[in-house]
Structures are given as structure tokens and as C-alpha cells.
C-alpha positions as CSV (number, residue, x, y, z in Angstrom):
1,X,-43.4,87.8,160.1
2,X,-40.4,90.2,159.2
3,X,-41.7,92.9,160.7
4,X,-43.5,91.2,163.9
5,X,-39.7,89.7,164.6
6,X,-38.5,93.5,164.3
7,X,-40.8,94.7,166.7
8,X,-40.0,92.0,169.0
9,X,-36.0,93.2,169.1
10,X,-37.0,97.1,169.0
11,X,-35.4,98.3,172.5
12,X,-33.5,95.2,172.8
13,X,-31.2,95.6,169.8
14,X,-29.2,98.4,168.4
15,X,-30.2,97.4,165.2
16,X,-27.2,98.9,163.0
17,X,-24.6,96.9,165.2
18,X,-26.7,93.8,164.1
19,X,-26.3,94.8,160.8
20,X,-22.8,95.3,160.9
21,X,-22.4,92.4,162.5
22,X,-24.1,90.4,159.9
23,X,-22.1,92.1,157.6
24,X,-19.0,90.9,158.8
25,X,-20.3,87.4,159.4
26,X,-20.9,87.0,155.7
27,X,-17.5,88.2,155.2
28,X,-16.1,85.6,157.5
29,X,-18.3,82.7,155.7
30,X,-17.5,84.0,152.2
31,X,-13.4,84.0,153.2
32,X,-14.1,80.8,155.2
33,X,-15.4,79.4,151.7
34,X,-12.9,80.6,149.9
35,X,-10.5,78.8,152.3
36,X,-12.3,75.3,151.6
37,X,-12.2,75.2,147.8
38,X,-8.7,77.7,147.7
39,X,-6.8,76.8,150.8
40,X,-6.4,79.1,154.1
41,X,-2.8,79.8,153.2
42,X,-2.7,81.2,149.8
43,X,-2.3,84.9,149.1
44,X,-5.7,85.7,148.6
45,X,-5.8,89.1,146.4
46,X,-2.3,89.6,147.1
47,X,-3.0,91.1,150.4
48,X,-3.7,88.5,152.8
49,X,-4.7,85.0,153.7
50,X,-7.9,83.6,154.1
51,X,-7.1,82.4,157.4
52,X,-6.3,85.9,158.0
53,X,-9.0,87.8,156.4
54,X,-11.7,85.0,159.0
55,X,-9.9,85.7,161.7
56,X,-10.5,89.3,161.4
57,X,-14.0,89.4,160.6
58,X,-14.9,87.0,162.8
59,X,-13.7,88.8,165.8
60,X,-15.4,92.2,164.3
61,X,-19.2,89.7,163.7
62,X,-18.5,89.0,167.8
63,X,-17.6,92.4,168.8
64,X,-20.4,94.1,166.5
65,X,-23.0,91.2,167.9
66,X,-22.5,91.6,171.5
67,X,-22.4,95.6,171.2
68,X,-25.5,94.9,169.6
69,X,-27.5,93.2,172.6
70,X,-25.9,95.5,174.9
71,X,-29.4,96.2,176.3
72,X,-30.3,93.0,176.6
73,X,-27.1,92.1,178.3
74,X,-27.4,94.7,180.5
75,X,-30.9,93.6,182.1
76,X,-29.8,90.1,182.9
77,X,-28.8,88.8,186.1
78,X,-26.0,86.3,185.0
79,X,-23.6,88.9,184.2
80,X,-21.3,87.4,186.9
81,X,-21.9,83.6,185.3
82,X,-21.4,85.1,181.9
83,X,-17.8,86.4,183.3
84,X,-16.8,83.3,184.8
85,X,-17.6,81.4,181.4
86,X,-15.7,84.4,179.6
87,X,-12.4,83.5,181.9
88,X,-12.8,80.2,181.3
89,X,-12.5,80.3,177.9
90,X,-10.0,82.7,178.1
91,X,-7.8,80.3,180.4
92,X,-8.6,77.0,177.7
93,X,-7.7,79.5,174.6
94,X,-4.4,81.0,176.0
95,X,-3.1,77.2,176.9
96,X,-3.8,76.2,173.6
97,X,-2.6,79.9,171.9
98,X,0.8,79.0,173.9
99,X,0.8,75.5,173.1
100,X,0.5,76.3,169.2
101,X,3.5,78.8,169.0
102,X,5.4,76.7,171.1
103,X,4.9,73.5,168.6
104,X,5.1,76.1,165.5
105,X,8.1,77.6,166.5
106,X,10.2,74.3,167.5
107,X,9.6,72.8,164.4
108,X,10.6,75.6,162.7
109,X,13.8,75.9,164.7
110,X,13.8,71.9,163.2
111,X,13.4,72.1,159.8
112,X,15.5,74.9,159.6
113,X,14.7,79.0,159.1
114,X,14.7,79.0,155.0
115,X,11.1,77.3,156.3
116,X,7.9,78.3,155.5
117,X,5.6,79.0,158.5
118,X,2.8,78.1,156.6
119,X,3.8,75.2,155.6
120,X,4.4,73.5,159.4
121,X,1.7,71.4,160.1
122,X,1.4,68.9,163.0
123,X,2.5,65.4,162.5
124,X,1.1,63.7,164.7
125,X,-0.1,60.4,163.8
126,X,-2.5,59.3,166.9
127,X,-6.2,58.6,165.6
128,X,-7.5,61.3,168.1
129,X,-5.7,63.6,166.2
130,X,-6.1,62.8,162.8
131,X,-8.5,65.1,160.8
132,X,-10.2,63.1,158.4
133,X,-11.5,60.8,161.8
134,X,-13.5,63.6,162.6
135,X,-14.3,64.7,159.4
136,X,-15.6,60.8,159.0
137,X,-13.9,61.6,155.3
138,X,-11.5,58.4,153.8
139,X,-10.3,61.0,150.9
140,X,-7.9,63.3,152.2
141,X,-7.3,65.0,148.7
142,X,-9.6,68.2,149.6
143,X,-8.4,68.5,153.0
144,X,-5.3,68.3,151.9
145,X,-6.0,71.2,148.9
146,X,-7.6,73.3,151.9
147,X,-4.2,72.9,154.3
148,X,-6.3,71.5,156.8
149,X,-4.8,68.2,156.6
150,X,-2.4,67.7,158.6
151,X,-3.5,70.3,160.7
152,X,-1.8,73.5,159.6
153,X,-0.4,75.2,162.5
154,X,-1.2,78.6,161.2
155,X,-5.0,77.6,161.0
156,X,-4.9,76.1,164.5
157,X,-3.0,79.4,165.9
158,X,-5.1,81.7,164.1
159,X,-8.4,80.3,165.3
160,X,-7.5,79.8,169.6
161,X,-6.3,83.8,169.1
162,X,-9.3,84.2,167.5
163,X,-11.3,82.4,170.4
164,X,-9.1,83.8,172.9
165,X,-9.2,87.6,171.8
166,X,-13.2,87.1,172.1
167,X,-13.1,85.6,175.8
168,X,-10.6,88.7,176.2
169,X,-13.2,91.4,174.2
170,X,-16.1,89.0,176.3
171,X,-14.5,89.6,179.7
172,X,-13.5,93.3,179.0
173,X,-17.2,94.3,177.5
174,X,-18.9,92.1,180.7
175,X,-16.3,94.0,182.9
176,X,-17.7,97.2,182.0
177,X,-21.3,95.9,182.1
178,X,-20.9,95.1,185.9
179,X,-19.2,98.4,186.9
180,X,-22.7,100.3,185.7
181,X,-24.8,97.9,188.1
């Protein structure tokens, strides 16, 4: 079965991309882990965050992953509908990248600058925004451990940059797609 797939995405893969890209997507599951049961904010080897070290590899799984059905890509005729949905959400991730600093940034200016940026999380107490309704979770003990609960604003800001650098990497590698037509 193996090898039948691998015949099935010879010329329609660059098959080292797809391995770098898995690469990094095991990276960015391992550090996503280590978020859960550590907490995204904590020093992780004394070099970085989880949060962080996701964010990055993340973006390099996407990049790696769409380099790597550049072939594909390039045959289809929906490069202009895969643009418009790259803009779109580039538009829904910069509102929300905006929004995020904004909120961090005011309630650091509240609390006072000996604060720790880390440590800012939103408030709010409206049910649509409270974590562990979506979670369906009663115990917020672990979410709490994690720093997802209340949301931690440098989780929130990390991922919509992450999202939005994609759209931005999406539009930019569609962009060029379209000028070779």
C-alpha cells in the first residue's frame, strides 16, 4: 500500500519538502504537547517558550507543505479562489493580530510595567468566552497548569500571527503561482 500511495504522488510532490514538512509538524505537536502537560509560557530548555518554539515550526510544516505540492498547485484552475481565501484570512487574522496587542498592551499599561507579559490573560467573564465552555471541561486545574485558562494573551497573539503570517506566506507563494500562468 506504501509504495502504491508513493507512486500515486510521484510528479505531484517534491517529496523531500513533504518530509521536511513532516518533520516540522512533529516538532510542532511534540512542543504543542509539551505546552499541555508544561504550560506554553515556561522557559522551555532555557531558550524559548513552547508557544514560541509552535509557532515557529508550525509556520515552517505550512511553508515546507505548500512548496511541496507546488506542482499540484500549479495545474489547478482555482488559483484565483485560492487567493481570495488567502486574503480573507489574512484580513480576519490581522483584525484579530491588532485586536490582541491592543488588549495586551492596555492592560499592561494597567497593571503597571514591573508586569509580566506572560502573565496578562483576558478577563473576560462572558460564557462565549470562557474556555472551559468549549472545552466542555468543569475542572479548570489543567487549563489553568497549561496558561490556557484565562486565555493567555501571549497564546492568543502568537497563534492569529501564526495564522496571519500563513495567509501572508499563502498569498505571496499563490501570487507568484499566477504570474507563471
Amino acid at each position: 500500500m506504501e509504495k502504491h500511495l508513493l507512486n500515486i504522488l510521484d510528479g505531484v510532490m517534491n517529496k523531500k519538502y513533504f518530509y521536511i514538512s513532516v518533520f516540522f509538524t512533529m516538532l510542532s505537536i511534540i512542543t504543542f504537547c509539551v505546552g499541555l502537560f508544561y504550560g506554553f509560557t515556561i522557559e522551555f530548555f532555557y531558550f524559548g517558550k513552547p508557544i514560541t518554539f509552535f509557532q515557529y515550526t508550525a509556520f515552517l510544516a505550512f511553508a515546507f507543505f505548500i512548496n511541496s505540492i507546488k506542482e499540484r498547485l500549479e495545474k489547478s484552475d482555482k488559483k484565483d479562489v485560492y487567493l481570495i481565501i488567502g486574503f480573507f484570512i489574512a484580513m480576519v487574522s490581522f483584525y484579530e493580530v491588532l485586536f490582541n496587542f491592543f488588549y495586551w498592551f492596555s492592560l499592561y499599561n494597567f497593571y503597571g510595567i514591573g508586569t509580566d507579559l506572560d502573565a496578562l490573560k483576558n478577563l473576560i467573564e462572558s460564557q462565549k468566552f470562557n474556555v472551559t465552555y468549549l472545552f466542555n471541561m468543569t475542572n479548570t486545574q489543567v487549563l489553568n497548569r497549561t496558561g490556557i485558562y484565562p486565555v493567555n494573551l501571549n497564546l492568543a497573539s502568537k497563534l492569529v500571527v501564526l495564522l496571519f503570517f500563513c495567509s501572508v506566506y499563502w498569498i505571496y507563494f499563490m501570487s507568484n503561482l499566477n504570474k507563471k500562468k
